[in-house]
Every structure is written in C-alpha cells, then in structure tokens.
N, C-alpha and C positions, 0 to 999 in steps of 0.2 A: 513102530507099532502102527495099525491101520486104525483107523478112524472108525469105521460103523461095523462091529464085533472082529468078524475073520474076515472081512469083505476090506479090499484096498479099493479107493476112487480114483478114476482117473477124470481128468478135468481137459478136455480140449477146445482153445479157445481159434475158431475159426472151424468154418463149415463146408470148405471145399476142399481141394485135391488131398493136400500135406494130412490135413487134422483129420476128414472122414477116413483117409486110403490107415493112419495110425489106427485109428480107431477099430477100425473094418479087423484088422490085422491083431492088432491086441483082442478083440473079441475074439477071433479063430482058435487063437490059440488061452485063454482063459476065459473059461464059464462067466455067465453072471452071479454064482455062487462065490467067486474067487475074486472079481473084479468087476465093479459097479463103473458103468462109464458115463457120464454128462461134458454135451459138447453146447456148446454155443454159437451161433450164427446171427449177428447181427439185420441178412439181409433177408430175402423173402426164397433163397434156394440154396440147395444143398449138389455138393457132388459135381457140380459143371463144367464143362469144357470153357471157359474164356476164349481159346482160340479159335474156338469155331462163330467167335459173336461176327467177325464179318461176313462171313458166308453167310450167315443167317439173315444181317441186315441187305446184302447185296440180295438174298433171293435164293442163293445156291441149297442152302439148308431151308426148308418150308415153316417148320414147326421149331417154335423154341423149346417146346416140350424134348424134341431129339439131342438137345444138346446135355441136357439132365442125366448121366449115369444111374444115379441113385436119387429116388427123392427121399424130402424127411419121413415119410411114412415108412419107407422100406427099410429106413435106419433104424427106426425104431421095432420093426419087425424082429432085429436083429438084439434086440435088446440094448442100444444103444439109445440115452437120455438126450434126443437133439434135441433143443429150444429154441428154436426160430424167432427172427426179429427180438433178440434179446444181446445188446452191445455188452461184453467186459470193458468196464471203464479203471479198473485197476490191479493192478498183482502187488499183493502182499505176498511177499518172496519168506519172508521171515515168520509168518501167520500162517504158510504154506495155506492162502486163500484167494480168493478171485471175489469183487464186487463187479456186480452187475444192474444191468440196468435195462427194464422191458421199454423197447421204441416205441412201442404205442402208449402205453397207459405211463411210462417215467416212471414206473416201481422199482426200488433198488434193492437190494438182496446181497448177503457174503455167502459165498460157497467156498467149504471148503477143500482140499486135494491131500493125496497121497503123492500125485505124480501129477504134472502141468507137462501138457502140450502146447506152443504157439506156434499157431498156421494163421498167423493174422494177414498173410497176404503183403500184395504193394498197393501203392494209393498214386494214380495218375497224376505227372506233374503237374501244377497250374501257375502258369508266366503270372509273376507279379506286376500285374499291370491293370489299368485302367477298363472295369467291362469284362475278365474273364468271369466272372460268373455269372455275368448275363444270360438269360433266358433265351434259347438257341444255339450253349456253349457246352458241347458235352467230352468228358471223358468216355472210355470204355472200355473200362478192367472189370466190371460184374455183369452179369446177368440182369443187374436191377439197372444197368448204367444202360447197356444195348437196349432193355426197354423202354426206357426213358429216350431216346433217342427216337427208336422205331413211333413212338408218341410226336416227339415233335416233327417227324418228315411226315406221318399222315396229317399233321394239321397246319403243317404247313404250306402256301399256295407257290411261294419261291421256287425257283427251281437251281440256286445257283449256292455252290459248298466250298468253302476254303478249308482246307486240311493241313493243321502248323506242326508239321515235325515230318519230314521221311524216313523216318524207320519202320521195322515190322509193319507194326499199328498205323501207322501213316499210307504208307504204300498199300496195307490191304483194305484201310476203307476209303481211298480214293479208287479203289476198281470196284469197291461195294458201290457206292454211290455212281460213277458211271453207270455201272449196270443199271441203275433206277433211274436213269434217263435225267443226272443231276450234270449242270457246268459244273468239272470240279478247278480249284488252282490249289497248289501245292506250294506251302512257302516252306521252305529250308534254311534252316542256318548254316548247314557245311555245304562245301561246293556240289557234293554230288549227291543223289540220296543213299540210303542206307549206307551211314558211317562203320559200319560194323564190319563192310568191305574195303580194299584202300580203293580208291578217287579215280583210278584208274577199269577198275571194274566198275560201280556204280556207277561211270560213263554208261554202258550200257544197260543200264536198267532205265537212266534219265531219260536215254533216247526212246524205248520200249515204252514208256509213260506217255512222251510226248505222241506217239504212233496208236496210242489211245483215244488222244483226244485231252489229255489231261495238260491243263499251263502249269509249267512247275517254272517258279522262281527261288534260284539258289541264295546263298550268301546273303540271309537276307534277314531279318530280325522282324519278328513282329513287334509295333510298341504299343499298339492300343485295340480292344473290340470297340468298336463307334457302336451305339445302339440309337433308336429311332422313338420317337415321341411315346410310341408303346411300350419303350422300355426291353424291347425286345433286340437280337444283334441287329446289324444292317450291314456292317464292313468291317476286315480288317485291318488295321492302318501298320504301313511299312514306317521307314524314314523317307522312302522314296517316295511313295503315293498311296492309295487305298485301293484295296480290293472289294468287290461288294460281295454281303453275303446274307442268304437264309438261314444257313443253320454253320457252324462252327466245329470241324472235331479237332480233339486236343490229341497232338499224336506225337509228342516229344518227349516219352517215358515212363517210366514210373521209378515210384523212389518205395523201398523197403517200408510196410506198415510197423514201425518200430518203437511208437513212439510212447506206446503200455510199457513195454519191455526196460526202456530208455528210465522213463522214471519210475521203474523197480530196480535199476542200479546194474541190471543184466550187460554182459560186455559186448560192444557194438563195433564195427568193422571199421575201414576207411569211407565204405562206398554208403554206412550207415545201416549194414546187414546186422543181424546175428551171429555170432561166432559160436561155432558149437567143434565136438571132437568129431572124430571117424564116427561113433555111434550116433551122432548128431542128437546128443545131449548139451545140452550150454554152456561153454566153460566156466571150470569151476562150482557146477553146479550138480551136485546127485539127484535132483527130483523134476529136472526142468528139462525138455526136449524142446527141439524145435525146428520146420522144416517149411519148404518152399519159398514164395518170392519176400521171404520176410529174414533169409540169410544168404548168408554170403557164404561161397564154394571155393575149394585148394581147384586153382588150374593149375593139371598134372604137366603141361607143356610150359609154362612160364614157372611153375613153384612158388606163386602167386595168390590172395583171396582175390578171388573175383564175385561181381553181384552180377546172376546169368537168370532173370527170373523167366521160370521156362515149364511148360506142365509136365514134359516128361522128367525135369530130375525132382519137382513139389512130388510128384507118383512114387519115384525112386524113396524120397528120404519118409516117407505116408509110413512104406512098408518096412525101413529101416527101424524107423521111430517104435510102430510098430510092435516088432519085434524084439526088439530091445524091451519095454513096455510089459510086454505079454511074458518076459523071462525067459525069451533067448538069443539071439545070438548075432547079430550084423552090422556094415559099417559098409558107412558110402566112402570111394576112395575119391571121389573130386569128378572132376570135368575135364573133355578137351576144346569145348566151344563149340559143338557143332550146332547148326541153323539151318533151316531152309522154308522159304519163303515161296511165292509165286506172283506176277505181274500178268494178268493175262493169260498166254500161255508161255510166255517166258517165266523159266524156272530159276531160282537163287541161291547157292549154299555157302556155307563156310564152315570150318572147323580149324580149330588150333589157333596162330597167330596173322593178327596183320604185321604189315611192316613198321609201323608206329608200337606194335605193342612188343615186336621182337624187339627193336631199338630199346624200349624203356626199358627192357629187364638186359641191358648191355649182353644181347646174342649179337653174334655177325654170323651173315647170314650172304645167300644167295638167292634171286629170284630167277623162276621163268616162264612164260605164259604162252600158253599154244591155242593154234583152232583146230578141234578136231570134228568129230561127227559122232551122231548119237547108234548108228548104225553102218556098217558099210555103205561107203560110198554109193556105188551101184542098187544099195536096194530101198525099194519105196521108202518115202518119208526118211529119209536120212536128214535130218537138219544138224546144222552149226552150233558147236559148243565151244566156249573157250574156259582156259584150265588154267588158272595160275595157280604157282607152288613154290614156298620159302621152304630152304633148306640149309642146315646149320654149314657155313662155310668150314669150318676144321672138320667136323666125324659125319657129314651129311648126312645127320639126322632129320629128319622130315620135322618140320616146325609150322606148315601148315598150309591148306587147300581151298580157295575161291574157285568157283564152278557158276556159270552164267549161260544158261542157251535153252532152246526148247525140250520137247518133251523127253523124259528120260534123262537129262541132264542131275538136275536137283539130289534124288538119290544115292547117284555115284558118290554124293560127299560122304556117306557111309564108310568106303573101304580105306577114305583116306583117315578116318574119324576110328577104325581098328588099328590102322598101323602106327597113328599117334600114341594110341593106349597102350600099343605095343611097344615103343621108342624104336621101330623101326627106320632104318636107313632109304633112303633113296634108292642106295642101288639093293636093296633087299628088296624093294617096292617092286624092281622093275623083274621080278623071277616068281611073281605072283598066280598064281594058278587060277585065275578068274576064268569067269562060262564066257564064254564066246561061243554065237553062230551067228552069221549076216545077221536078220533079224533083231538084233540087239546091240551088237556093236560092230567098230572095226576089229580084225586082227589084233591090232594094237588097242587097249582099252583107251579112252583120252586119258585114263590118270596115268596110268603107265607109259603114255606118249611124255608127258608131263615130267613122270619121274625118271625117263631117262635122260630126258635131254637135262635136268637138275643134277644128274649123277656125273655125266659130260662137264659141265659147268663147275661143282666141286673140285673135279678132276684138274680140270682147267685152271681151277685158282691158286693150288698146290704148286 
C-alpha cells in the first residue's frame, strides 16, 4: 500500500546520469497523479556529463554550463521533487525511509519511499598517504570537483602538474593541462599507461604521451604529497626522488559510492559494487533499484561481475530502472567492456578481454596484432593502426579487441564490441559485410585483417 492516498513515492538518491535518466523515465510513463517523485543531490548540479570534465578544463568545451543535459530547474518543470545540496546520510531499508541532511544549513530530515533508487555514484581513490588532501590535491568525478580545480589553476602562479594514475582520467587530464601551457609528469604504478590494455599496446600510447611533451614515469609508487610553508602542495615524492608540483590530479580510479547501501545491510560485489538482477533491482530486494558507477555489471564475454563505471551503461540502467519503476518492463543484459579514449590525436579502444583477464577466468586462447591503415593506402591521410585480437583457441570465438592509431581508429572498436555480443567467431568476423570506399578504409577493414589472420592461427593450433 502507498504512502500518501493513491500516489506511490519514488525516492532517488543521487542527481546525475542513473537516478535523473530513472526518474526522467518513470515520469514518462506515470503521471504525477500516480507517482510522486523526490530525488536528492548532494552536489550543486544535476544531469552532467563527467566525461566531458577534461575537455572542459583543457579548453576544448568553453562553458561548463555545456556539459549540463538537464538542470534542476528543468527537472522540476517535469514535475520531479530535485533537492539540491541535500546529502542521504542513511537508508532505513526496513522503515522503507531515507534521512537526510541539507549541506548548507545541517538540517536533517526522514523521507519516506514506496520504491528507493541509488545512483549514488563513485568517489575518486585517495592514496593513503602523507598530504593527499592538501590544498592543490584534486579529484575529478563531479562537476563540483572540475570546478574546484579550474579554481585552483586560475590562482594558481605555478605552472608545473603531476598526474598519479594513467588511466582514463590520468591520461585525459594530462593533455587537458598541456593544452593550458602546464609542465605535466605522469607517475604510474604499472609498467605502461592504461592498464585496461595489455603492456604491449599501452607501449604505444606511452610513447604518443611522451611526443606530447608529457614525462611519464612508470612502475613507480607515489609515497608522499610534500606541501610548503603555506600549507599548500609543492611536490610529489616517489621512493626514488620528488617531483615538484603546483597543483596535483588524482587519476588512479574511482571505487563504487557504497557505503549508504553497505551499512543498510544491501549486498555488495567483490569489486564493492551493488549487486542487483537483469531489472537492476538489488538483490533480494522488491523496492530497491539501483544503477551506475555505484554497481557492478555480468561481463557477457567472461560470465563474470565486473565494476565498469562508465556514463553510457549509468544512461543504460537510468532507463531500465526507470522502466521497471514506472510499471513496465526491461533488463540490462551486462557488458562487453568496450572503451575508448584519445591522447592527442592518437586514438584508444578496447572491448572484451585482455590477456590477464582471459587467463583469470581459465580461457586459452590465441593472440594476433597487426598494422593496418585507417584508409587505403594510396589515399590522402591514410594513417597507421594497429589491431590486436584474443580469440578462444578451441571454437575461435572472438574474446576481444585493442585498437591504437590515429583518426578513425578509435570507433572501429564498435564492430568488434557487436560481434562480442553476438559470440561471434573469428572466422564469422572475417565474411562481414562492412562499407568500404578508399576514403575510409582499406579493402580489408584492419578488424577483418585482424580477424583473419586470428582464424589462420586457431586453424593452426588444431
């Protein structure tokens, strides 16, 4: 039975992709006659792209207003109860309530629900060590984080940026800050950057960094931020030596915001995600949903949870949630990992598996890695791509595709990111019916150069 006469409430805590795109979605389809909605957002914006915070701090995006889909005004036009700058500090799972609490003024408050959504997000790693929250030290998973930064590089006179992690977020605000005329160095703890490729590919991104202008140092641990009489950063210290710095970005992950959920007793992953079913409702639970970088995903190529926090599948489970929600009908079936990043104008993708993560779920497998071109040969601007592709050694199933080279590269991880979904074979891959003219590609597409010579190789190990 609902709570306020024939009206049922829906309660969503968290104000970006997962919890507005649910909200957006369960409005569409039930009136505010039938369904009363109140979201929550602890930060000062609603609806934003995250991914685009480097572009924005590099310069590429002008206006952070552009990054804003939906603001809370327009939410609320929709008849949707957003409360800005107001934190859930608890879920009463068994009370079906949520306490709350306004960031400015500290007033707390019990709201109660019919149905609970968490889109609480992830929360930027921060190395246990001496000085990481020194002033000059930033994350950048929010909106509020990016301007908090763009803050400290206008007042700041320095012009010199250490960036500790190469991933994603590593790698794209060390070309943000280049572009703002910053010295960047890039410390790493695995040999290459972006772990998310094997070691072998990520060679060529290293190098593509380094032809930047960026000093990347691998294998390397940060153990301290050194700050300076003002209390502000100044270096950050290896085992080997110090790096000097003006400002600091933290680029070595983010970990699932879980930790409302955690102590309402809700069931948590390995990686620390949420666990929910196909409707991406919480296990075990009939009134709790949940969606974005605050759960963990079935990879359909491993048959595996994985934690992939990423705005297109927080968009994906928005609408599932949603839907389900509103009283009808859908289910995310999982992921196959695909990514794609850019250095410059070197492009980066992946989908499916590395070779470390085929190993861990005991696949044997086969690799092969080719150079091809983004276009024929012969016609302007042809540039260099190289293509690696693991393929299951017994039924040469395609098990996954790194893709590294200029323009037009990046993309192409799409058809191998279909034929994953599809459990497509290799040599199914290779009878593909892709557009080809000069102008776009070779003859031979590179993934199809890729997946035959992988089908050869299969063949060969038989």
């Amino acid at each position: 039975m609902s709570m306020s006469g024939g009206r049922e409430r829906l309660v969503v805590i968290g104000g970006d992709a997962a919890g507005m795109s649910a909200a957006s979605q369960a409005r569409r389809l039930r009136g505010p006659d039938e369904l009363e909605i109140v979201a929550f957002e602890r930060g000062h914006f609603s609806s934003y792209s995250a991914c685009g915070i480097p572009y924005w701090v590099g310069g590429d995006v002008a206006e952070r207003d552009q990054l804003i889909a939906r603001s809370p005004a327009e939410h609320r036009a929709r008849d949707i109860d957003l409360r800005m700058r107001t934190e859930v500090t608890e879920i009463d799972a068994a009370g079906r309530r949520v306490r709350t609490r306004a960031v400015d003024s500290g007033a707390e408050s019990w709201t109660s629900y019919d149905k609970l959504v968490i889109g609480t997000g992830a929360r930027p790693i921060r190395p246990d060590m001496p000085g990481a929250d020194a002033p000059g030290v930033h994350g950048v998973q929010t909106l509020d984080d990016g301007q908090a930064l763009l803050d400290t590089l206008a007042r700041t006179r320095g012009r010199r940026a250490v960036v500790v992690g190469a991933g994603y977020i590593g790698v794209e605000m060390a070309e943000a800050l280049i572009n703002r005329g910053y010295e960047v160095t890039v410390v790493n703890r695995g040999s290459e950057p972006m772990s998310t490729l094997d070691p072998d590919m990520g060679r060529l991104v290293h190098k593509a960094m380094e032809g930047l202008g960026i000093t990347m140092v691998d294998d390397t641990e940060v153990t301290e931020v050194r700050t300076g009489a003002d209390g502000r950063v100044r270096a950050v210290a290896t085992e080997d030596g110090e790096y000097p710095a003006d400002v600091v970005i933290l680029g070595i992950g983010v970990r699932p915001e879980t930790r409302l959920a955690e102590a309402a007793g809700l069931p948590l992953g390995a990686r620390g995600g949420l666990l929910t079913d196909l409707a991406m409702r919480v296990r075990g639970r009939e009134d709790i949903w949940a969606g974005g970088d605050c759960v963990e995903v079935l990879n359909l190529v491993s048959g595996q949870e994985q934690y992939v926090p990423l705005g297109t599948h927080a968009n994906k489970h928005g609408q599932v949630i949603g839907t389900n929600v509103g009283g009808g009908y859908a289910t995310f079936p999982g992921v196959v990992g695909t990514a794609v990043s850019k250095v410059c104008d070197l492009e980066i993708a992946r989908t499916g598996l590395r070779e470390k993560d085929a190993l861990r779920v005991g696949l044997r497998f086969e690799t092969v890695t080719i150079e091809s071109t983004s276009r024929a040969g012969y016609y302007p601007g042809a540039s260099p791509m190289t293509v690696k592709m693991l393929a299951e050694r017994r039924t040469g199933r395609l098990l996954g595709v790194q893709i590294v080279g200029r323009e037009g590269a990046g993309k192409r991880v799409d058809i191998a990111a279909v034929a994953l979904t599809a459990g497509m074979t290799v040599e199914q891959m290779t009878a593909l019916d892709l557009g080809y003219a000069p102008p776009f590609s070779p003859v031979w597409d590179p993934v199809l150069v890729a997946a035959r010579k992988a089908t050869t190789k299969v063949r060969d190990a038989h």
